[in-house]
C-alpha positions as CSV (number, residue, x, y, z in Angstrom):
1,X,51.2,9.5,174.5
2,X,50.8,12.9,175.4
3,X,49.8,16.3,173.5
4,X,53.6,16.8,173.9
5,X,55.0,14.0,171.8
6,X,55.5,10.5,172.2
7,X,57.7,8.9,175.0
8,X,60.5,6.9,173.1
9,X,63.2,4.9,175.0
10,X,66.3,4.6,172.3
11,X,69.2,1.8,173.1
12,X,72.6,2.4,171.3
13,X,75.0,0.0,171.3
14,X,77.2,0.2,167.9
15,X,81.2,0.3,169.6
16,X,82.3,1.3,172.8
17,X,79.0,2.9,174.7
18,X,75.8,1.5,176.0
19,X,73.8,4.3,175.7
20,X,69.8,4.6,176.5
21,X,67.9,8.1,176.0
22,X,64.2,8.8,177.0
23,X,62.8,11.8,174.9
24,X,59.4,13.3,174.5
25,X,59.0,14.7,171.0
26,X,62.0,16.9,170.6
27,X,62.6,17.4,174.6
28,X,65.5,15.5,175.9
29,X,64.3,13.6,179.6
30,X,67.3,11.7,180.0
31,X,70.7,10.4,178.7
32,X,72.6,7.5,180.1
33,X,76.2,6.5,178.7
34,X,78.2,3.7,180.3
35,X,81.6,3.6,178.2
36,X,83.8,0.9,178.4
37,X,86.4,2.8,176.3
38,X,88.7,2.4,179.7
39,X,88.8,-1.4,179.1
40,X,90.1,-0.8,175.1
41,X,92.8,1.9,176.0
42,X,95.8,-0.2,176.7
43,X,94.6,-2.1,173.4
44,X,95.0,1.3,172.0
45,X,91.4,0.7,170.0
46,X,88.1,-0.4,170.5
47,X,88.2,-5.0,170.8
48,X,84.6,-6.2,169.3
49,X,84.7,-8.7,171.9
50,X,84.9,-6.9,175.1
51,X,82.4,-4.0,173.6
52,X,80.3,-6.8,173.5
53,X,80.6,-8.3,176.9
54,X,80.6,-4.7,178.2
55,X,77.1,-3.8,176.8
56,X,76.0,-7.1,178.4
57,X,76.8,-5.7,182.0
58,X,75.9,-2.3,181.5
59,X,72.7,-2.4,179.6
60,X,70.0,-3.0,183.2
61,X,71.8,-0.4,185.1
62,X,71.8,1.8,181.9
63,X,68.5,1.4,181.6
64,X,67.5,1.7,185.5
65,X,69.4,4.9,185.4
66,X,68.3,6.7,182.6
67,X,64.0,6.0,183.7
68,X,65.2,7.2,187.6
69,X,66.7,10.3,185.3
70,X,63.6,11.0,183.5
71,X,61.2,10.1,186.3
72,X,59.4,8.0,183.9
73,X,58.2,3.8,184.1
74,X,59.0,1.5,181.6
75,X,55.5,1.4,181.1
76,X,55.3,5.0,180.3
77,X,57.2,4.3,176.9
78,X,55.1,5.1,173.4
79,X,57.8,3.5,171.2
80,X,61.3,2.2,171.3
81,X,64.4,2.4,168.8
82,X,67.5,0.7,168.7
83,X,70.2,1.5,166.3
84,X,70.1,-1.6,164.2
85,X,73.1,-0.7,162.1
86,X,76.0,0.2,160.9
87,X,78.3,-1.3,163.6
88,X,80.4,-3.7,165.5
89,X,78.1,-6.9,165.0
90,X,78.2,-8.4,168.1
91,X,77.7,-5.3,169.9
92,X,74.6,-4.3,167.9
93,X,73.0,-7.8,168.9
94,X,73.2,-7.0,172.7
95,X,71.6,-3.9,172.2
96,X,68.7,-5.0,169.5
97,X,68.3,-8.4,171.8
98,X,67.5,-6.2,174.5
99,X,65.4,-3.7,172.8
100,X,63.2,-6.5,170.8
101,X,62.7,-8.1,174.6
102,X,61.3,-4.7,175.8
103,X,58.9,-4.4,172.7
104,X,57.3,-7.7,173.1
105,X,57.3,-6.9,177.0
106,X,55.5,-3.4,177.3
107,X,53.6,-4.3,173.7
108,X,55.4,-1.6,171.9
109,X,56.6,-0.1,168.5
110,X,59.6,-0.9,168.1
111,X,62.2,1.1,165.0
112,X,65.7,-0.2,164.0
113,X,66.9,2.5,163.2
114,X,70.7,3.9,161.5
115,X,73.4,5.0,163.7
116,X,74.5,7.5,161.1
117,X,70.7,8.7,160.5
118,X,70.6,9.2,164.3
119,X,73.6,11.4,164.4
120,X,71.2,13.8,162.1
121,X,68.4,13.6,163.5
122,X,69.7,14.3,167.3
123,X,70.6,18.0,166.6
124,X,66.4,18.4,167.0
125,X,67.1,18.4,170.6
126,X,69.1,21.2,170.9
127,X,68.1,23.3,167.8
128,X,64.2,22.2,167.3
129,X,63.0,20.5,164.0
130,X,65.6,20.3,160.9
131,X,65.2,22.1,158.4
132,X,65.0,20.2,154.7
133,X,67.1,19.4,153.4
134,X,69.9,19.7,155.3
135,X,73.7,18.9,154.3
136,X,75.4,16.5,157.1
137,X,78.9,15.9,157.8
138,X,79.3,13.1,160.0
139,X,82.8,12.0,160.9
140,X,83.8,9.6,163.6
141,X,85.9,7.2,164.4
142,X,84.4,4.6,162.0
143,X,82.6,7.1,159.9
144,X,82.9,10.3,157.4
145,X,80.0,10.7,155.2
146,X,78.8,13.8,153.9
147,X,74.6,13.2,153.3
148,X,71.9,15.2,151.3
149,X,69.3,14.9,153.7
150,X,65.7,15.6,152.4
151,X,63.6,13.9,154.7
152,X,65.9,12.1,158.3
153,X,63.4,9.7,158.4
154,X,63.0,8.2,155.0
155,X,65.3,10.0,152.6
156,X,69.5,10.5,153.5
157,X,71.5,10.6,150.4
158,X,74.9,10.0,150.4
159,X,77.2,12.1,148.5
160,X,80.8,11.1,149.6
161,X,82.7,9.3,152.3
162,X,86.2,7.9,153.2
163,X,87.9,6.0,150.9
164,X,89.8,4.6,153.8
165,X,90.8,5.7,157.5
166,X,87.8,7.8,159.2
167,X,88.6,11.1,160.6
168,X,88.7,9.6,164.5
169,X,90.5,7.0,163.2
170,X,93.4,9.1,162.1
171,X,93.1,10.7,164.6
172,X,93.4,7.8,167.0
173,X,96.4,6.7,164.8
174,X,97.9,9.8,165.0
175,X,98.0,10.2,168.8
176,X,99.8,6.8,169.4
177,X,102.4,7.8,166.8
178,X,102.8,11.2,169.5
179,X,102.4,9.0,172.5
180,X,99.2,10.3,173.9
181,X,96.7,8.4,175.1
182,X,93.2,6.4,173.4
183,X,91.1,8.2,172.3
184,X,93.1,10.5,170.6
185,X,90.5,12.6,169.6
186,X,90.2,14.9,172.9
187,X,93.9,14.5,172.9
188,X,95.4,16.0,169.7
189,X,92.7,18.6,170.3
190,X,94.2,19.5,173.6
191,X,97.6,19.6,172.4
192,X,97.1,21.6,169.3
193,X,95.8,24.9,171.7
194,X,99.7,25.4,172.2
195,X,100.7,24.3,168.8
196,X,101.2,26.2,165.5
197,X,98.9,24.8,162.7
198,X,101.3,26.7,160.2
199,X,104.6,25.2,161.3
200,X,104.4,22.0,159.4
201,X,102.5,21.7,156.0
202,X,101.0,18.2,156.0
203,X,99.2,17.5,152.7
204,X,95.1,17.6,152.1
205,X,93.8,14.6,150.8
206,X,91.8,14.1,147.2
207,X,91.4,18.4,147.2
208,X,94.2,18.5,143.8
209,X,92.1,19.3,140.3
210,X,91.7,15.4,139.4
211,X,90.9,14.3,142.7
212,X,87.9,16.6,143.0
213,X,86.6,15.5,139.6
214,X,86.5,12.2,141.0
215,X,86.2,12.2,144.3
216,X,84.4,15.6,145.3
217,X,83.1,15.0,148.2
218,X,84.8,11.8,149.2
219,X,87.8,12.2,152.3
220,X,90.7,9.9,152.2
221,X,93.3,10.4,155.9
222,X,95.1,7.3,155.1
223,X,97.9,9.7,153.1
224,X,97.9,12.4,155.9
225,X,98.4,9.7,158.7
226,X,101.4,8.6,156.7
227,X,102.9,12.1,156.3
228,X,102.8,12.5,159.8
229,X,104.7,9.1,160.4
230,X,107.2,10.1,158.1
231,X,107.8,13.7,159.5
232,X,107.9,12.0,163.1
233,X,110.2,9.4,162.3
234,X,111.8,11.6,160.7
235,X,113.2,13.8,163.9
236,X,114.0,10.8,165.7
237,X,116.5,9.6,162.8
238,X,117.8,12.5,163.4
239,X,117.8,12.4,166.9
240,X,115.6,15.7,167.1
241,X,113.1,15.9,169.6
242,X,109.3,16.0,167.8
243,X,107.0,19.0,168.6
244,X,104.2,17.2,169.6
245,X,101.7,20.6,170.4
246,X,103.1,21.6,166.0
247,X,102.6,17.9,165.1
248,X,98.7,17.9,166.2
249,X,98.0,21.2,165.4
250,X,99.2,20.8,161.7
251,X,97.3,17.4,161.5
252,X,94.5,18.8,163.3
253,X,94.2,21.8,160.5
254,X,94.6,19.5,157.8
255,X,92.0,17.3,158.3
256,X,89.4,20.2,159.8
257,X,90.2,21.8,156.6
258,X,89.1,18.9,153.9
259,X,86.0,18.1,156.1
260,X,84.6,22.1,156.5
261,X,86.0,22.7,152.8
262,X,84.0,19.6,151.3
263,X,81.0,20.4,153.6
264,X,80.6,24.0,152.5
265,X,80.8,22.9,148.5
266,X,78.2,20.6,148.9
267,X,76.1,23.2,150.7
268,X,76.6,25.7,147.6
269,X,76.3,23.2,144.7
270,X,73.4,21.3,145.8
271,X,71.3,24.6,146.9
272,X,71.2,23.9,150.9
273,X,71.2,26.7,153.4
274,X,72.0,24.4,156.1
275,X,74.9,22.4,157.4
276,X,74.6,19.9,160.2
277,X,77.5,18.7,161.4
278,X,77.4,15.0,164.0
279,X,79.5,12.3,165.2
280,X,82.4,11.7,167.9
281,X,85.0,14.4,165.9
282,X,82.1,16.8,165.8
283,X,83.2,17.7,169.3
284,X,86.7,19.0,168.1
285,X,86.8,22.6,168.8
286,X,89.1,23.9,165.6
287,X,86.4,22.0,163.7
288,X,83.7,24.0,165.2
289,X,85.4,27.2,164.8
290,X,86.3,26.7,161.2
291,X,83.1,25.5,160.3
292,X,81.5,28.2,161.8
293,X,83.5,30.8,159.7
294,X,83.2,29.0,156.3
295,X,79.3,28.8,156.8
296,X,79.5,32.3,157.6
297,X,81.3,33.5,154.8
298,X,79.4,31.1,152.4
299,X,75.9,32.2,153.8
300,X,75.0,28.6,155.6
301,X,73.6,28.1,158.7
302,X,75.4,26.2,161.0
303,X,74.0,23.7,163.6
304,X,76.2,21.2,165.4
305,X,75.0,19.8,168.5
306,X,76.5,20.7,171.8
307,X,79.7,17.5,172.3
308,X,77.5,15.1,174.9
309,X,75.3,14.8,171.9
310,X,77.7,14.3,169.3
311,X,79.5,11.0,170.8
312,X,77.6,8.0,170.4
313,X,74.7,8.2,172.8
314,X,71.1,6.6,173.4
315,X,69.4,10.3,173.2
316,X,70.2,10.2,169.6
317,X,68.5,6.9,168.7
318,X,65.4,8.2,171.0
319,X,65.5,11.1,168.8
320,X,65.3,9.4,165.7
321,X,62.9,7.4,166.6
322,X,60.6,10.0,168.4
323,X,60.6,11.5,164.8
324,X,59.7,8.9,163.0
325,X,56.4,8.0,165.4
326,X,55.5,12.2,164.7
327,X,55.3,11.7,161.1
328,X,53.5,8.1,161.5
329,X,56.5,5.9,159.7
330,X,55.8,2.1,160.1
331,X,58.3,0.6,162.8
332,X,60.2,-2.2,162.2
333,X,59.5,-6.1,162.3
334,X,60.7,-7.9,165.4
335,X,62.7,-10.4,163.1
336,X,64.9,-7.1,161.9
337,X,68.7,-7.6,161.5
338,X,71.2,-5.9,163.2
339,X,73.4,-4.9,160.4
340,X,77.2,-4.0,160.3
341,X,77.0,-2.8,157.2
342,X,73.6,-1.1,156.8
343,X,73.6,1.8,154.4
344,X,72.6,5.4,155.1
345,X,69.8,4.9,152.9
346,X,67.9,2.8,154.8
347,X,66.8,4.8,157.6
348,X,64.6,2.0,159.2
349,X,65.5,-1.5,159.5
350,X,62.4,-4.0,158.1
């Protein structure tokens, strides 16, 4: 270890990308992604099964290239961390097999850490240490989860989530009801620049008067996935052609709207001058530029890392992990789980 930080390998392997980063205390050295996301598309979704077999072939040659990246040995490595949870379970294996292999190796710490904790804790690269606490919005394709985070590594709160599809999930949905390809994500997102998010007034999910007494700060898409169906199917009974640049920018505004509404609320009530926003969607552009005016106008400081961090990647887990060594957390024991269904409290798998 150096008087710059500890070298920490991170492995992520949750869904569709074998990822390893090599950081040295909050200084990113390398991040390698292999996606196998090309192998899911004409399944239009990610298949557990061939993730897993995926992350089997990539994860040497992931590895390989992420040390030639960083100029660094195996042997150079303080600490590894693996995301541990939450997760497609077969894929998590490959990836905590192969990161409890190198700890026993090299003789190392080793941290099983959360994938949702690690989609906090990766903005340090780009934006130096967070502050705390922090508000997080994390939405993805399997995740939206606004957190109260105190302390990344050993205190994330959660305050609300989905009560059904994920914001990258309706948008995934979304996009095959328009005929454009898987993802969706980047797709919708490129369409909506030449559609009007005003033409067509798709509803916002649990934001009425009773739905914010009980569900303040939960998200529900599963509704505004179904409006869109309608609307579409609508114009072909009718034998209309469907606006498909209106169509994702209406849906696109909708949801952008609940997430950056619900985010800047919790901001307010709880007292937090800060507002993180991670995950996959977090690369959406209107997302970016909406949050950035709300926080603005509400007096929150924005940080959302640049969209190569925001997708799942092994510079986040690195990150996490690299943290968690600073402030001397105990690592994880080599008989660890990996975890589909690990909650955002525990930070650290034991």
């Amino acid at each position: 270890m150096t008087a710059d930080g500890p070298l920490v390998l991170g492995i992520e392997t949750s869904c569709d990308e074998t990822g390893v980063g090599l950081v040295r205390g909050t200084t990113l050295l390398a991040d390698a992604v292999a996606s196998s996301v090309l192998e899911h598309e004409r399944y239009g979704g990610v298949v557990p099964e061939v993730a897993s077999r995926a992350h089997l072939e990539a994860m040497v040659p992931t590895l390989e290239r992420a040390c030639a990246t960083a100029g660094v040995r195996l042997a150079d490595v303080d600490a590894l961390a693996v995301t541990a949870g939450p997760g497609l379970a077969g894929a998590l294996l490959v990836g905590d097999a192969a990161a409890k292999a190198l700890a026993v190796a090299l003789g190392r710490p080793l941290f099983g850490v959360n994938h949702l904790a690690a989609h906090v804790a990766v903005d340090q690269l780009e934006h130096g240490l967070l502050p705390e606490p922090a508000v997080a919005l994390l939405v993805s394709g399997g995740h939206s989860s606004l957190l109260l985070v105190p302390d990344v590594t050993a205190d994330v709160r959660p305050l609300g989530q989905t009560i059904d599809d994920a914001a990258g999930e309706a948008f995934d949905k979304v996009a095959r009801l328009l005929g454009l390809p898987f993802p969706g994500g980047p797709w919708i997102d490129r369409e909506a620049r030449d559609g009007d998010p005003a033409a067509i007034a798709f509803p916002r999910g649990l934001t009425g008067p009773h739905d914010m007494r009980r569900h303040r700060f939960d998200f529900s898409f599963s509704g505004l996935k179904t409006a869109v169906a309608r609307w579409v199917e609508q114009r072909e009974r009718q034998g209309e052609a469907v606006p498909v640049a209106d169509v994702a920018a209406g849906f696109q505004e909708a949801v952008v709207d609940v997430l950056t509404r619900k985010a800047v609320l919790a901001c307010r009530e709880h007292g937090v001058a800060d507002l993180v926003i991670g995950g996959g969607v977090a690369a959406n552009s209107r997302l970016r530029v909406v949050a950035e005016e709300r926080c603005a106008a509400a007096g929150v400081r924005l940080r959302v890392p640049r969209p190569g961090l925001c997708t799942d990647n092994g510079a986040m887990v690195a990150a996490l992990g690299a943290e968690l060594v600073r402030r001397g957390r105990p690592p994880s024991g080599l008989d660890h789980p990996a975890d589909s269904s690990m909650p955002v409290t525990e930070v650290v798998a034991r």
